[in-house]
TILUM-315057 format. One line per field, with one value per atom (N, C-alpha, C): residue number from 1; atom name; x, y, z. Coordinates in pm, whole numbers, plus 50000, padded with zeros to 5 digits. Example, Ala and Ser with C-alpha at 12.3 -4.5 7.8 and 13.67 -1.06 7.14 Angstrom:
2
nr [1, 1, 1, 2, 2, 2]
atom [N, CA, C, N, CA, C]
east [51319, 51230, 51320, 51285, 51367, 51290]
north [49431, 49550, 49670, 49775, 49894, 50003]
up [50780, 50780, 50780, 50708, 50714, 50787]
This chain:
171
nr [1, 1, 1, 2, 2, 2, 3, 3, 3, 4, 4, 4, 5, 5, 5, 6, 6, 6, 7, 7, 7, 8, 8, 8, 9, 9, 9, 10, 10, 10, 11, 11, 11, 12, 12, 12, 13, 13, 13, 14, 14, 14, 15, 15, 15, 16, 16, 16, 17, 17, 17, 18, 18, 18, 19, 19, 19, 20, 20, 20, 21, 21, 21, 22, 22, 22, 23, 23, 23, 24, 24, 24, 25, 25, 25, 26, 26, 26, 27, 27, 27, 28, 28, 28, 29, 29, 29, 30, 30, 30, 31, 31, 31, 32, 32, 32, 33, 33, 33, 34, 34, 34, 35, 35, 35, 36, 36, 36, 37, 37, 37, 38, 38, 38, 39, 39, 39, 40, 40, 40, 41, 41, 41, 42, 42, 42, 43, 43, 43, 44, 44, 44, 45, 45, 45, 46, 46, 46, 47, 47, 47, 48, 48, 48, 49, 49, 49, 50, 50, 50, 51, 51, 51, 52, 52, 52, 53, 53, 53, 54, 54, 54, 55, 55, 55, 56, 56, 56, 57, 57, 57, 58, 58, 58, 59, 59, 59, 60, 60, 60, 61, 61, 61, 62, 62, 62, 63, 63, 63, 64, 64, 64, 65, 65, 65, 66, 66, 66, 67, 67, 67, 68, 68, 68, 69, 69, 69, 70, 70, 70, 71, 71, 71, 72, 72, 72, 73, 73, 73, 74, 74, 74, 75, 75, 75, 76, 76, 76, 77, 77, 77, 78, 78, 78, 79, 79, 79, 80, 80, 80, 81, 81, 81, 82, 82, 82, 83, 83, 83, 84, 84, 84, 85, 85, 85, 86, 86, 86, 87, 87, 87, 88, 88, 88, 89, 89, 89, 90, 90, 90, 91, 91, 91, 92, 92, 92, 93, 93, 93, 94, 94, 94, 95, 95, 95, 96, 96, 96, 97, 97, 97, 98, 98, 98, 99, 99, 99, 100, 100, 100, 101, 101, 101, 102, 102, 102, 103, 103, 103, 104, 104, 104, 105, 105, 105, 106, 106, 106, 107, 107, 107, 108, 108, 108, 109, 109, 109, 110, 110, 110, 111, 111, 111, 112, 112, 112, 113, 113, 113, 114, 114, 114, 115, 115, 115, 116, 116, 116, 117, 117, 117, 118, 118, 118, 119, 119, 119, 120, 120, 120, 121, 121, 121, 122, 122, 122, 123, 123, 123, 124, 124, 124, 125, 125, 125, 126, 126, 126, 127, 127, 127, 128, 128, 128, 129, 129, 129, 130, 130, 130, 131, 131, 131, 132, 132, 132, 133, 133, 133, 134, 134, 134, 135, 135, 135, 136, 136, 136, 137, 137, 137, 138, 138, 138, 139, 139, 139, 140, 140, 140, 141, 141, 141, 142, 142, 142, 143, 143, 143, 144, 144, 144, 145, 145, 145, 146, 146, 146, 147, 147, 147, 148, 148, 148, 149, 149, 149, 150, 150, 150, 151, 151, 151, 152, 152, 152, 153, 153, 153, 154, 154, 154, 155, 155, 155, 156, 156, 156, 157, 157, 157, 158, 158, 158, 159, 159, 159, 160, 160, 160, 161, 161, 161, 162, 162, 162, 163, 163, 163, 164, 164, 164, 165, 165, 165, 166, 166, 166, 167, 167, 167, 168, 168, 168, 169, 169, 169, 170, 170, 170, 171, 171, 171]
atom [N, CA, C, N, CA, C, N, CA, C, N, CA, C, N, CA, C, N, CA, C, N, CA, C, N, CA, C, N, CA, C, N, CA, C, N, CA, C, N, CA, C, N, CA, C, N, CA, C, N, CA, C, N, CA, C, N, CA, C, N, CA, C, N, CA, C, N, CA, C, N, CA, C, N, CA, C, N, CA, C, N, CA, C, N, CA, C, N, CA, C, N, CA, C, N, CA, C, N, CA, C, N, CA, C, N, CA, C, N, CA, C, N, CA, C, N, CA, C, N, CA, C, N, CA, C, N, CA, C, N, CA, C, N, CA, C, N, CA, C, N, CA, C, N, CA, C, N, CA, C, N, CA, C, N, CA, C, N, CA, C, N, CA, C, N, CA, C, N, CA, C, N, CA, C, N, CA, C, N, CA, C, N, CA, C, N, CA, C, N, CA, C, N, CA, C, N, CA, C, N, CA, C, N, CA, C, N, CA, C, N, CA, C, N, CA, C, N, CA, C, N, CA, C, N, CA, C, N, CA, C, N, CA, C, N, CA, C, N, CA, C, N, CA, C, N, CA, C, N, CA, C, N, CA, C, N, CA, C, N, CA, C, N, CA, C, N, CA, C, N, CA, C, N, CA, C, N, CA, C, N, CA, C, N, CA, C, N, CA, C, N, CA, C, N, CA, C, N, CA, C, N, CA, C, N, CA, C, N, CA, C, N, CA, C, N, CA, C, N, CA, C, N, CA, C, N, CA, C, N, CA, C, N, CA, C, N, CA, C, N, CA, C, N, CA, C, N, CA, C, N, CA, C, N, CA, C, N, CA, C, N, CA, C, N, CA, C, N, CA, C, N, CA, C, N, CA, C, N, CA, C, N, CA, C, N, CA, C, N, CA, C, N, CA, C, N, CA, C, N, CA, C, N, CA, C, N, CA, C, N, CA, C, N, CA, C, N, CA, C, N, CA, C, N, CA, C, N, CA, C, N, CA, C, N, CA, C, N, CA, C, N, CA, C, N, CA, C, N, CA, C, N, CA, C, N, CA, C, N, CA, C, N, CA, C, N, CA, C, N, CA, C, N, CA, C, N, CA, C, N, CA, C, N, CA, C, N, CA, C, N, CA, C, N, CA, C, N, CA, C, N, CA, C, N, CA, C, N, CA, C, N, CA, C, N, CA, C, N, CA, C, N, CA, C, N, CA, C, N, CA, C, N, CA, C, N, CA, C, N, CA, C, N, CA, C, N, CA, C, N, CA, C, N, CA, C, N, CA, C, N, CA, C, N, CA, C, N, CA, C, N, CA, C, N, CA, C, N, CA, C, N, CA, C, N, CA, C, N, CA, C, N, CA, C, N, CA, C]
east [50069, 49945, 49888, 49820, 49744, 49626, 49606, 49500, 49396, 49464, 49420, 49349, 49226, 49109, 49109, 49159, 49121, 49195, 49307, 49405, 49364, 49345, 49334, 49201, 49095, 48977, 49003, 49103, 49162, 49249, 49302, 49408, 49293, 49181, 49114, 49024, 48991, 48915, 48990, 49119, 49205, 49212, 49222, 49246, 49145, 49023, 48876, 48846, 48903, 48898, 48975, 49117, 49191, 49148, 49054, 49042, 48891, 48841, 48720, 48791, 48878, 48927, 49006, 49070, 49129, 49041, 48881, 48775, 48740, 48728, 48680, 48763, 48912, 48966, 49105, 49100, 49132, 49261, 49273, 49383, 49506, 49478, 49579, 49618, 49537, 49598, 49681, 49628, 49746, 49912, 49898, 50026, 50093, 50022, 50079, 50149, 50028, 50095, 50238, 50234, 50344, 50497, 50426, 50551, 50646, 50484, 50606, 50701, 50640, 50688, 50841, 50829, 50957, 51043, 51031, 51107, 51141, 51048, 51129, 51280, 51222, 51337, 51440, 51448, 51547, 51619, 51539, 51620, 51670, 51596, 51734, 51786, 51804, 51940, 52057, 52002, 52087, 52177, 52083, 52135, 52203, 52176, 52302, 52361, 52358, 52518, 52594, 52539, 52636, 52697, 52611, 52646, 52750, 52728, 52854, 53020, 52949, 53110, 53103, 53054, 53134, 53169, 53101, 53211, 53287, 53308, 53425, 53364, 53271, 53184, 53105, 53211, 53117, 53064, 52978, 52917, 52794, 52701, 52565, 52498, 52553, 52458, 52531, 52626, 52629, 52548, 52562, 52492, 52349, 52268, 52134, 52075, 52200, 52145, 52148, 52256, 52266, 52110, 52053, 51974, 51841, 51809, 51715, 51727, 51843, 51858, 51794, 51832, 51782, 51647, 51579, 51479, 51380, 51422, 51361, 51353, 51492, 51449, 51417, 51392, 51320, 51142, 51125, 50988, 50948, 51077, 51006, 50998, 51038, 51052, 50954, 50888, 50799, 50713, 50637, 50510, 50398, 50385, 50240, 50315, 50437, 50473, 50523, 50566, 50602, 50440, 50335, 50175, 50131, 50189, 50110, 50215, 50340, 50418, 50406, 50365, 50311, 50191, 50130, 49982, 50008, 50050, 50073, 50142, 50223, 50311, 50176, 50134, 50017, 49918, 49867, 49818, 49858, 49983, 50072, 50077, 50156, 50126, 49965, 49835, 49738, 49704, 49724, 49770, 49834, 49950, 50032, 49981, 49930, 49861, 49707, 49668, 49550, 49538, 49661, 49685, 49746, 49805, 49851, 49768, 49663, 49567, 49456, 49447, 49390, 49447, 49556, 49695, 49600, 49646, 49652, 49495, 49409, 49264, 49253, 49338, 49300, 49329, 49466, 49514, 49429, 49339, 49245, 49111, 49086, 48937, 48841, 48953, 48848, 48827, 48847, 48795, 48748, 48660, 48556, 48631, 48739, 48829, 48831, 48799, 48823, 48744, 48563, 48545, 48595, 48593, 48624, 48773, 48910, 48994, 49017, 48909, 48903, 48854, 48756, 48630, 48730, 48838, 48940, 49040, 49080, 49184, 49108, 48997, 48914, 48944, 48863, 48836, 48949, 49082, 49216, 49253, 49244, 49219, 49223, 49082, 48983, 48993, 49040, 49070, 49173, 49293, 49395, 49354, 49324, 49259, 49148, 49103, 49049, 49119, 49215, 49329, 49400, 49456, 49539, 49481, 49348, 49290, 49270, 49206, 49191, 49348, 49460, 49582, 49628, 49595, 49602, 49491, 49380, 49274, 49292, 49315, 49291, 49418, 49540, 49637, 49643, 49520, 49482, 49437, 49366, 49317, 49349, 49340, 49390, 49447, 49550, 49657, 49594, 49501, 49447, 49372, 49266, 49139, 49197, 49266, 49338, 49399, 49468, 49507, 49382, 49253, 49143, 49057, 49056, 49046, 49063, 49235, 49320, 49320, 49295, 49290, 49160, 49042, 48892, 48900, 48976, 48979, 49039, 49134, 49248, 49188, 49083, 49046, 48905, 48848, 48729, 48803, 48874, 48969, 48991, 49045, 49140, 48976, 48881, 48761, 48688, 48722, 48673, 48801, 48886, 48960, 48941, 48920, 48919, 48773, 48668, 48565, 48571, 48712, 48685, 48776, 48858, 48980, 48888, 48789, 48713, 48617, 48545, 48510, 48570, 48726, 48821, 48818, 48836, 48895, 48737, 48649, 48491, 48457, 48509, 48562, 48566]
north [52386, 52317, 52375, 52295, 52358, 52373, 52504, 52571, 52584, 52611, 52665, 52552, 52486, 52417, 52469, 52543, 52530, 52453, 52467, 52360, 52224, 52176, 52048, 52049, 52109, 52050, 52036, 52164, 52118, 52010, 51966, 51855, 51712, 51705, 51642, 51581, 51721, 51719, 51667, 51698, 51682, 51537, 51489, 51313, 51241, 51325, 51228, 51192, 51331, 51348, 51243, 51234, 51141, 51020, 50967, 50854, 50804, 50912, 50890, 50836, 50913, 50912, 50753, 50756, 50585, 50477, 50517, 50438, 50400, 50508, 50501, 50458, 50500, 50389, 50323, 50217, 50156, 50092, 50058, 50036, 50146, 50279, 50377, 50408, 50404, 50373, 50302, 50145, 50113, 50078, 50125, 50133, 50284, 50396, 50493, 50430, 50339, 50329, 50209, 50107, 50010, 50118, 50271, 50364, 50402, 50426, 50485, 50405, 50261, 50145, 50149, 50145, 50164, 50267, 50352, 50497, 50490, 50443, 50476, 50364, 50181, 50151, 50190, 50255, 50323, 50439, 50496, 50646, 50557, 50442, 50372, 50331, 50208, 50172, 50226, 50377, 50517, 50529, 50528, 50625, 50522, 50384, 50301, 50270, 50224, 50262, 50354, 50483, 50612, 50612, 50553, 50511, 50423, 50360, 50247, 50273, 50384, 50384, 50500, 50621, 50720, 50620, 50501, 50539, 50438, 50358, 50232, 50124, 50109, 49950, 49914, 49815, 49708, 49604, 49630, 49483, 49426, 49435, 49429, 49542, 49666, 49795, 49783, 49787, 49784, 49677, 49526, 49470, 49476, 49526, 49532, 49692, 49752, 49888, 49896, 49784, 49736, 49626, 49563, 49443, 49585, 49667, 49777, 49843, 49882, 49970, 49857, 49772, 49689, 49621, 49574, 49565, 49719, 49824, 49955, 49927, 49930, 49982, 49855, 49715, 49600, 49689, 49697, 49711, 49846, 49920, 50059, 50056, 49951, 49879, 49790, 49697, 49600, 49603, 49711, 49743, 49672, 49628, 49495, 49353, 49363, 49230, 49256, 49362, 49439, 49437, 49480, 49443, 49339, 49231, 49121, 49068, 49097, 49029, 49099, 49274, 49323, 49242, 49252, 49211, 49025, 48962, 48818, 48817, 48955, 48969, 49027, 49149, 49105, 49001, 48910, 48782, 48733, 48664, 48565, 48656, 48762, 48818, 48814, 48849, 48835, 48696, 48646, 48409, 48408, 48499, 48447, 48516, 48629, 48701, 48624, 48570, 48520, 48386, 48317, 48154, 48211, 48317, 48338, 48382, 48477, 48506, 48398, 48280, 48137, 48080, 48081, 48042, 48075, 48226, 48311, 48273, 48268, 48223, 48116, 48012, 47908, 47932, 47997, 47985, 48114, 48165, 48259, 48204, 48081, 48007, 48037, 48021, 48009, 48185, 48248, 48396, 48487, 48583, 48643, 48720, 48704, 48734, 48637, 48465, 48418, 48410, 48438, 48431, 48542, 48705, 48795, 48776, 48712, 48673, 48573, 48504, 48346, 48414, 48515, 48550, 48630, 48678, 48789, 48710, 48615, 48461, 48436, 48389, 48309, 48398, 48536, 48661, 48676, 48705, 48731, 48606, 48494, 48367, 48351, 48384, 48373, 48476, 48625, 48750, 48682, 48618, 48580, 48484, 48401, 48262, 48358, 48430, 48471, 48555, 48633, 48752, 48613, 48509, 48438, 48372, 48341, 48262, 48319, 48460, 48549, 48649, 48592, 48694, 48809, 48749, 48863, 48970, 48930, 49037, 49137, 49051, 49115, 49232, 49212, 49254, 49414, 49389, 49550, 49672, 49587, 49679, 49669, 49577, 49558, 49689, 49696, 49813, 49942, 50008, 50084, 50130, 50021, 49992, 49992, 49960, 49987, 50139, 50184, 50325, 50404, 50338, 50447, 50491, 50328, 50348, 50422, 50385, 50474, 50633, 50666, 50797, 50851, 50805, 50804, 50850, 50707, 50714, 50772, 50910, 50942, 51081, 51096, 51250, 51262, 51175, 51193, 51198, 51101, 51168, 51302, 51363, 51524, 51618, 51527, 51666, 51648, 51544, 51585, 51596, 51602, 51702, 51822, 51878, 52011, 52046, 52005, 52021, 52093, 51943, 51983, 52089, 52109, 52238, 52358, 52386, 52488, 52506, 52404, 52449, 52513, 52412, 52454, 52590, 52660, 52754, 52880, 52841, 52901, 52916, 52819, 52809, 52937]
up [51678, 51646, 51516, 51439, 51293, 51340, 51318, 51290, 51207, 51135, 50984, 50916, 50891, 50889, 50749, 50663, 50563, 50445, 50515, 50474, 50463, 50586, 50612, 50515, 50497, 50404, 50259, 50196, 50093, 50033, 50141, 50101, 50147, 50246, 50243, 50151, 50067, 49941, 49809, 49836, 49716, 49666, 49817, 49836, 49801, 49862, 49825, 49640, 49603, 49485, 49363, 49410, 49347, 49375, 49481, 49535, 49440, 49423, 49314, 49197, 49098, 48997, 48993, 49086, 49118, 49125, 49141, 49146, 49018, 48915, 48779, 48705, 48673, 48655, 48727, 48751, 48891, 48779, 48671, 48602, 48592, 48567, 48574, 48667, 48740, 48929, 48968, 48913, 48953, 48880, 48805, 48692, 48755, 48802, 48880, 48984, 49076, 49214, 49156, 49051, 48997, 48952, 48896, 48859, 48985, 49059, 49194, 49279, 49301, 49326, 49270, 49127, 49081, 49116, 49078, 49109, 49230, 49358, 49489, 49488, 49439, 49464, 49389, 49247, 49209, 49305, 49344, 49460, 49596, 49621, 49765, 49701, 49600, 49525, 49509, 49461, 49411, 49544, 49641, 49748, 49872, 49799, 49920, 49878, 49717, 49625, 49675, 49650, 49696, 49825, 49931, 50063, 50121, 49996, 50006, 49948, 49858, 49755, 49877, 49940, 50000, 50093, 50159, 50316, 50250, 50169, 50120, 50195, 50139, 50243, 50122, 50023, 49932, 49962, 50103, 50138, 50117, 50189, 50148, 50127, 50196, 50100, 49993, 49943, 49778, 49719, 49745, 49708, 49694, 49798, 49845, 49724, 49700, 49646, 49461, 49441, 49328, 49256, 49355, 49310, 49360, 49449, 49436, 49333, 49267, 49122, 49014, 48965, 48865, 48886, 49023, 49011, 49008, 49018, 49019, 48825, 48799, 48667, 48584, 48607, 48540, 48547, 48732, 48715, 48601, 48591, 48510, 48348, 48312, 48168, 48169, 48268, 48238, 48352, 48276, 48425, 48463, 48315, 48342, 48396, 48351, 48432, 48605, 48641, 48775, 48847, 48753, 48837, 48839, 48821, 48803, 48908, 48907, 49081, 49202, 49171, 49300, 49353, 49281, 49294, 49378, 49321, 49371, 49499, 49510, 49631, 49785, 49728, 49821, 49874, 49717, 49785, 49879, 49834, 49937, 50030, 50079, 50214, 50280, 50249, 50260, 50331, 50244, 50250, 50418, 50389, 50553, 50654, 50657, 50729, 50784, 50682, 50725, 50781, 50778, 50837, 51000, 50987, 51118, 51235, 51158, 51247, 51256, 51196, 51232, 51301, 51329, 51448, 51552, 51581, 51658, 51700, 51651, 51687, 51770, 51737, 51774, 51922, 51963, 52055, 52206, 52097, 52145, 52167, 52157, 52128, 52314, 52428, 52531, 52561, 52433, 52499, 52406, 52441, 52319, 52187, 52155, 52084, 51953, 51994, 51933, 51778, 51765, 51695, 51572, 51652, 51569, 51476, 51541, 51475, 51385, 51358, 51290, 51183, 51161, 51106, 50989, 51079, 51023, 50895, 51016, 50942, 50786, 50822, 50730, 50616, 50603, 50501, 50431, 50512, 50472, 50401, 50426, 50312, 50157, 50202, 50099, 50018, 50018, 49963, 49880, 49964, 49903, 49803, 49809, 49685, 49561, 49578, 49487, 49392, 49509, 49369, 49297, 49373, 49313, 49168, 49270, 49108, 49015, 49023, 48873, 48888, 48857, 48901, 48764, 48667, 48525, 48574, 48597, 48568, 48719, 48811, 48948, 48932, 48898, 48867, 48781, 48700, 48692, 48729, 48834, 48874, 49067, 49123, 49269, 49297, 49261, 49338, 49351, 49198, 49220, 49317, 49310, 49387, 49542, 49605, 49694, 49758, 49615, 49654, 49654, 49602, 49590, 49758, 49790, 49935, 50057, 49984, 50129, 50090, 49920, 49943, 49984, 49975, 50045, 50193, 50216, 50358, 50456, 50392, 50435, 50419, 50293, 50278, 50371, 50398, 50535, 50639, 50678, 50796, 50811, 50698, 50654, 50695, 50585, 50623, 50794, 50866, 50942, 51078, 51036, 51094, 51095, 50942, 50945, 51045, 51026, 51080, 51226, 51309, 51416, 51456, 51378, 51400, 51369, 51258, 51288, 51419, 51415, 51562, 51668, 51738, 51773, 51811, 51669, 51655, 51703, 51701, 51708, 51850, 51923, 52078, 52152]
């Protein structure tokens, strides 16, 4: 078990911190979070290529690791154009996410569930139609603004973990 509460407040703090900085500017953010995007699918590409040539299986992991290598390194050559299809790629997910949980509502209507999921449907919509319609501009900054969140929201978590691990430990 972790103990040690001072940890957890530092790495809590660390996060809150970057999550500010991702706030102010929400463009370098997300061209970071568009770099890493890239780079990871470059390292599976890499590594189911290699997977494929060690065990002698050119089938779809070669294939699948070959089209991850080149879209890794398209997105790492053309990053404003790689943010502007991440970015559209969340819409449309957003889009299907939010027609499904209007589905899913409907089929929820005779029980107290139903308004909170429609309410959900609707938002997830409408989030989507708005990145789509402004998709250059939203595209700069979206991804950031996103990672700024989750690192916010990830470093209050962390500090009040630590909080309660000191107590814990005061016990």
């Amino acid at each position: 078990m972790m103990k040690d509460w001072h940890v957890w407040l530092l790495i809590g703090s660390i996060s809150i911190l970057f999550g500010l900085f991702a706030i102010i500017n929400p463009f370098a953010a997300s061209i970071a979070v568009e770099q890493l995007i890239s780079w990871i699918f470059i390292l599976i590409g890499v590594i189911q290529i290699y997977s494929a040539w060690k065990t002698q299986r050119f089938s779809w992991v070669m294939l699948s690791g070959v089209i991850g290598l080149l879209v890794g390194l398209v997105m790492l050559t053309n990053p404003l154009v790689a943010l502007i299809s991440l970015t559209a790629t969340i819409s449309i997910l957003l889009l299907c996410i939010g027609c499904a949980k209007l589905l899913a509502s409907w089929r929820l209507r005779s029980t107290p569930f139903f308004g909170f999921v429609m309410f959900s449907g609707i938002l997830s919509v409408l989030i989507s139609i708005v990145i789509l319609a402004n998709l250059p501009n939203a595209a700069a900054s979206l991804l950031g603004l996103l990672l700024a969140i989750e690192l916010i929201s990830n470093g209050i978590s962390l500090l009040t973990y630590s909080v309660i691990i000191k107590k814990m430990e005061q016990e």
